[in-house]
C-alpha positions, 0 to 999 in steps of 0.5 A: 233914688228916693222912694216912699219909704224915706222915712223908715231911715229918718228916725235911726239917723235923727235918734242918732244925732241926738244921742251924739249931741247929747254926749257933746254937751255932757262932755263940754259940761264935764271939761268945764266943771273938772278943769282945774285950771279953769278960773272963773 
């Protein structure tokens, strides 16, 4: 049920995805640049 309070979970949850997607993106940008076999 949601109650007027929905917002104290919101910032946990959105500081989260940002943190996760931030560590996605550093780590395809790792892969990219140390992949030896990687041509361009």
């Amino acid at each position: 049920m949601l109650n007027s309070e929905f917002w104290i979970s919101l910032l946990p949850r959105l500081a989260l995805l940002i943190t996760i997607v931030a560590i996605n993106l550093v780590g395809d940008r790792l892969r990219d640049v140390l992949n030896p076999r990687l041509q361009r």
